[in-house]
N, C-alpha and C positions, 0 to 999 in steps of 0.2 A: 504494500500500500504506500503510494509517495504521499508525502505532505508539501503540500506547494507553500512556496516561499516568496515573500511580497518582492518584486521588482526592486522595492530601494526601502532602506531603514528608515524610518521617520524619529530620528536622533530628538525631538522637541517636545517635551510633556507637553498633556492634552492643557486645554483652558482650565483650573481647578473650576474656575465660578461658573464654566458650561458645564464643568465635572460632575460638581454637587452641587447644585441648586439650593438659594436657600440658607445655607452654612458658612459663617464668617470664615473668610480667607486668612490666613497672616501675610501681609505686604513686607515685602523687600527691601529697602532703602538700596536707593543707586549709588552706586561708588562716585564718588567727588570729581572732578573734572580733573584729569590728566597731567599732569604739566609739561608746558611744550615744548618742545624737540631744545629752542634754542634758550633756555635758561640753559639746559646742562651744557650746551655749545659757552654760553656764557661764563660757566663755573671752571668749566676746563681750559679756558683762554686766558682766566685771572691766576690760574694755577700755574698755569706754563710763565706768565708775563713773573709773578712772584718766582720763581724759581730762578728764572734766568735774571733776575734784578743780584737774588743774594747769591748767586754763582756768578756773575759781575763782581761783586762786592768782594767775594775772597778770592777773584786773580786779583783786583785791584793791590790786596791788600801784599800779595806774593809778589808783583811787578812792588810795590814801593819799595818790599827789603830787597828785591834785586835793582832795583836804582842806584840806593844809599850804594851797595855794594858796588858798584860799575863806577860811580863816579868816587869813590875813596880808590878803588884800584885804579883808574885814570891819575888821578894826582898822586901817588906813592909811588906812579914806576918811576919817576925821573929819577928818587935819589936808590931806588933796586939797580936802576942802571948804573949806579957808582960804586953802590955798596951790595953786597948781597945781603940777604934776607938773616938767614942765619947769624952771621955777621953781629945785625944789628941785634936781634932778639938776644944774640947773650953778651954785648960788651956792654959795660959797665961805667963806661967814659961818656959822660955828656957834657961837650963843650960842643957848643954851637959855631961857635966864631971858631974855631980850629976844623971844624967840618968831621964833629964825633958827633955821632946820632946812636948812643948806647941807649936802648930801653930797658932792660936786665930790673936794673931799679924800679921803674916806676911798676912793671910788673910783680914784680914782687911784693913790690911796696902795697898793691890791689889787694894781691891776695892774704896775704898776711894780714892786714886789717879787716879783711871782710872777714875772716876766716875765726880769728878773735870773735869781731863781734855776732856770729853765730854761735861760738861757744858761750855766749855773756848771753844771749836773747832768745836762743831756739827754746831750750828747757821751760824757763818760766812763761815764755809765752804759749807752749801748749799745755800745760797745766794750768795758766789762768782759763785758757779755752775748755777746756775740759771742765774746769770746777762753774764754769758759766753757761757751759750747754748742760750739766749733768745733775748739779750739786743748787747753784744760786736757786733761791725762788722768785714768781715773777715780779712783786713788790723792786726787790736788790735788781734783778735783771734790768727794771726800765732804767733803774737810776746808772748802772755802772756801761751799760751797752753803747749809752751817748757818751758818755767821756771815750769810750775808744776809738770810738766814731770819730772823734774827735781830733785825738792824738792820732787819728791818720790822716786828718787833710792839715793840720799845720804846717806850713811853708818850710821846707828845709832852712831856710836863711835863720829863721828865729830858731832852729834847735842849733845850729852852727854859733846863734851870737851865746844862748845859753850855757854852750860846748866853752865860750870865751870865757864867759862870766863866772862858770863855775867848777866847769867839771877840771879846763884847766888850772885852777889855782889848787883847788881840791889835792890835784894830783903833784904839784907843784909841792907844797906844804904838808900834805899827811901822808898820803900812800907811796909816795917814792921813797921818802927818808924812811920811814916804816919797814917797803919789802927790804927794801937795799940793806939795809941792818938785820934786818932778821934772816934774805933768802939771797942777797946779793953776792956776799963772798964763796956760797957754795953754787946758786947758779944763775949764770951770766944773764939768762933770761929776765931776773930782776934784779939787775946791775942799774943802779939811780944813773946815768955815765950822761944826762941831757939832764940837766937844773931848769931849766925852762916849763917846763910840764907841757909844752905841744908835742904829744909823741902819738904814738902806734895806740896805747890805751886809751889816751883822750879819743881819737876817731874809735876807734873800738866802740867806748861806755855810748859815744853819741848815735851809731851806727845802730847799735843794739835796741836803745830807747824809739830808733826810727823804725826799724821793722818790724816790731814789739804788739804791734798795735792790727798789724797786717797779719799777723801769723796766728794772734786772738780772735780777730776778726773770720779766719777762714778759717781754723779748727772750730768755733763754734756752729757757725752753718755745715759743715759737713755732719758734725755728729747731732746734728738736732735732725737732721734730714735721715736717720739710721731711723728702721721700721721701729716703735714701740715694742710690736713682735718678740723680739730679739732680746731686749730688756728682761718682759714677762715671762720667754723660756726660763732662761737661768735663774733668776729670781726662784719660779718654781721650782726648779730641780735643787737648790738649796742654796745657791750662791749669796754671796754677801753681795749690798750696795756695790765696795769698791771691786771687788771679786767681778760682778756686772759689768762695771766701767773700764776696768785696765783690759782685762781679758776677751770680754765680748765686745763692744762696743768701740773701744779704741783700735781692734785688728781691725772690725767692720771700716772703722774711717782713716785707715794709716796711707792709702791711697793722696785720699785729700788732703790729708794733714803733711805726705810728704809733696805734695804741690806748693803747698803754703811754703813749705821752707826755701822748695826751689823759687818762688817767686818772690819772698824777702833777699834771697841770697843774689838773683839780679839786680834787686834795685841796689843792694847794701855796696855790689861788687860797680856799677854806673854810678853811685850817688857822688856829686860832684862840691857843690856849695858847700854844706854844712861840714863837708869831710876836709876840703881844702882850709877851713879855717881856723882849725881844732889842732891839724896833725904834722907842720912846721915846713912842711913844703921842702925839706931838702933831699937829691937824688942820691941816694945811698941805701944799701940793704938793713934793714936793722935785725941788729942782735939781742937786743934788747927787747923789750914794751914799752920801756920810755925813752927808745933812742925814735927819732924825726924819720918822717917817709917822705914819699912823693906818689900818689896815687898816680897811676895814667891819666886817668878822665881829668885831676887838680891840673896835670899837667899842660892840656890842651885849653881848657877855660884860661889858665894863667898866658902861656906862653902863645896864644895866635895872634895877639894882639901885637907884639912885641919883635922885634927885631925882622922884621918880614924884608929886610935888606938882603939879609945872611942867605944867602945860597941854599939851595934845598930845603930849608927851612919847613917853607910849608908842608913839601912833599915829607920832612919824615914828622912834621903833626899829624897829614891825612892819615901817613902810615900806622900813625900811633891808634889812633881813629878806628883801622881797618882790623889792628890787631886788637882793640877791645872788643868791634861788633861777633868776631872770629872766637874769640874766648867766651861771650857771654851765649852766642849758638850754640856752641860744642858744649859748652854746660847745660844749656837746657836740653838738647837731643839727648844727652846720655841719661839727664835726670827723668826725663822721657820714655827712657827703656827700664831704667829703675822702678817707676811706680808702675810699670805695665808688669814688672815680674812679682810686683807686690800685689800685686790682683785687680787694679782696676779696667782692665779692661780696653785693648788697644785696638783698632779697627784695623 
């Protein structure tokens, strides 16, 4: 027996209200009007225009450090073609007018003091950060968070005249005669051998007080930003308050926290004003703390203005120039790969 089959499927329920007579329907609500082809044309043209603005934005910013770099390496070849590189970087003789262009000193003279005042500023300023993101409550937080605030947009001039007014006499009058009698005859490092109190320690205390403020400032925000989460595990699992914070919470933020150090440690190692007026300005390596430096950067603020007669003159300030922007790169690319092995995470 075959069963015939209708020519074509009729896919459309019947009318309900021809269906059942009589019997309230439930109605539909029709779906909202569509939206037109060209908003999303519009959304994806504002996307693309944003995107290609801040991809502008950072070649912009890649072309500026390779400018600075083109035109420092433009004015530095004239005296590479007299002198070689090496040459320069380790002789120790700067007499201008005799045609010595030693930097040895002033580099050293950088590091050495920035290096100090990382030992005098890193410690206490991430433990102020710590006892402010962890410990303060928020009463203490509103009042102590603007003074830091603070102590980081003050003008280097004014911590450099303060550096005059006090820290050198300070050093001048108490703590030289002090180490030098008590640490000086057994080592040389606190040998009093500069009466004047402009040395290596003066830039140091003032260098330290300057980035003091930046490394409070960035260890707070990173470990305020660690999940609560994290806290509340160990807590629970029985840990102490500080047990919480040094172990849990500070591994969480050592990423950020070693950012902060590296980005005190550029300014402290560029900082020019304040340092130049504290730390005596003369070009020599110091053996001391209170024996006189010559930072690079003091150098070049001092010396452009001055003797622009003397033959290659400018060409070995560019140079000088070209050998800070070089030291302060290679320090951050390495400090760079350091906090990427510290876990934060490198693309």
């Amino acid at each position: 027996m075959e069963i015939s089959r209708p020519d074509k499927l009729n896919l459309n329920p019947p009318d309900s209200a021809a269906a059942f007579p009589g019997k309230p329907v439930p109605t539909r609500e029709k779906a909202g009007p569509v939206a037109p082809r060209g908003r999303g044309a519009a959304r994806a043209l504002k996307n693309n225009v944003a995107r290609r603005v801040l991809f502008t934005a950072a070649v912009l910013l890649i072309l500026l450090l390779v400018l600075i770099g083109v035109v420092l390496v433009r004015e530095a070849l004239p005296i590479l073609r007299v002198t070689s590189l090496i040459d320069i970087l380790t002789s120790q003789n700067w007499h201008p007018t005799q045609m010595a262009f030693g930097l040895l000193p002033f580099i050293a003279g950088s590091f050495i003091v920035t290096v100090f005042a990382m030992l005098l500023g890193v410690a206490p300023a991430v433990l102020s950060g710590i006892y402010l993101a962890e410990y303060t409550s928020a009463r203490r937080r509103t009042m102590v968070k603007p003074v830091v605030d603070l102590l980081a947009g003050i003008p280097s001039v004014v911590y450099g005249l303060w550096g005059v007014l006090f820290v050198v006499p300070l050093i001048r009058e108490v703590i030289a005669p002090t180490l030098d009698s008590a640490l000086g005859a057994r080592f040389p490092l606190f040998a009093a051998t500069n009466p004047s109190g402009y040395s290596v320690l003066a830039g140091a205390i003032v260098l330290a007080i300057m980035v003091f403020p930046l490394i409070v400032a960035v260890t707070d925000e990173v470990l305020r930003n660690i999940p609560a989460q994290l806290r509340e595990s160990a807590l629970a699992l029985g840990a102490t308050r500080w047990e919480t914070t040094w172990l849990v919470v500070r591994r969480a933020g050592l990423p950020g926290i070693a950012a902060s150090i590296v980005l005190a440690f550029s300014r402290a190692f560029g900082e020019t004003l304040a340092i130049m007026m504290v730390i005596g300005n003369t070009p020599q390596i110091p053996r001391s703390i209170f024996d006189a430096a010559y930072p690079l950067p003091a150098l070049i603020a001092n010396a452009y203005s001055e003797m622009m007669s003397v033959p290659l003159y400018q060409s070995a300030l560019m140079l000088a120039a070209l050998v800070l922007l070089v030291i302060v790169l290679m320090f951050n690319i390495v400090a760079r790969r350091v906090i990427c092995r510290l876990g934060a995470g490198c693309a």
